[in-house]
N, C-alpha and C positions, 0 to 999 in steps of 0.2 A: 375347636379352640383348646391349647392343650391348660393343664394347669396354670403352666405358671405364667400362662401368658392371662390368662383370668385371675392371679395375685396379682401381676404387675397390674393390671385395669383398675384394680383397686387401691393396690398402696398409690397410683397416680391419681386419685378419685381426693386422697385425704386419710384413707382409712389406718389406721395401726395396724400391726401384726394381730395382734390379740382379739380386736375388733374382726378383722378378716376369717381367723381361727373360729368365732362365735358366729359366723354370719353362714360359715360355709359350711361348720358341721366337721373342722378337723381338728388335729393337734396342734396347738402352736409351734410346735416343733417339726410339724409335715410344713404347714405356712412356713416358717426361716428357712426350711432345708431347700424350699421352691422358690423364694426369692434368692436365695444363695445359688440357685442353678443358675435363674432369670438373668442375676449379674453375670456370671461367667458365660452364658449364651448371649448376651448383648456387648460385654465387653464393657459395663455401664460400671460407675464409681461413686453413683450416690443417684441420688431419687430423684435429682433433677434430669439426670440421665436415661432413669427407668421413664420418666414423664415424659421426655421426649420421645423416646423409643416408642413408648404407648400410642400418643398422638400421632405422631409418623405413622406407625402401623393400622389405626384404622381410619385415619383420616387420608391415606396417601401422599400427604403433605410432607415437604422434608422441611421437618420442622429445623433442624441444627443449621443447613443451609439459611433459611430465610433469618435467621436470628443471626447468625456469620455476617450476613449482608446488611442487616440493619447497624451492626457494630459500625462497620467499613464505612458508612455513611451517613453515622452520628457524629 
């Protein structure tokens, strides 16, 4: 699991930056600089996107898909 895909598990979990920097043992400034990877490797635009991304990736589930489809048939 590389880093920042272990930030992204957390900032989807709830956690703050700052929380994640004290939980993990780095700099709050290594944690922003690895979410800031996280977004530009997922293409993600806020947390709701990191949360998706997250859940898709360990649950398998294409989370955007099933939430597209619930839209279309609400």
């Amino acid at each position: 699991m590389t880093q920042q895909i272990r930030v992204g598990l957390l900032l989807a979990s709830g956690y703050t930056k700052k929380e994640i920097a004290n939980m993990t043992g780095k700099s709050f400034h290594t944690v922003n600089q690895e979410t800031r990877i996280l977004y530009q490797k997922t293409g993600a635009r806020n947390l709701a996107d990191i949360t998706c991304n997250m859940v898709s990736l360990v649950s398998h589930i294409p989370v955007r898909s099933l939430l597209t489809e619930a839209l279309k048939s609400a």
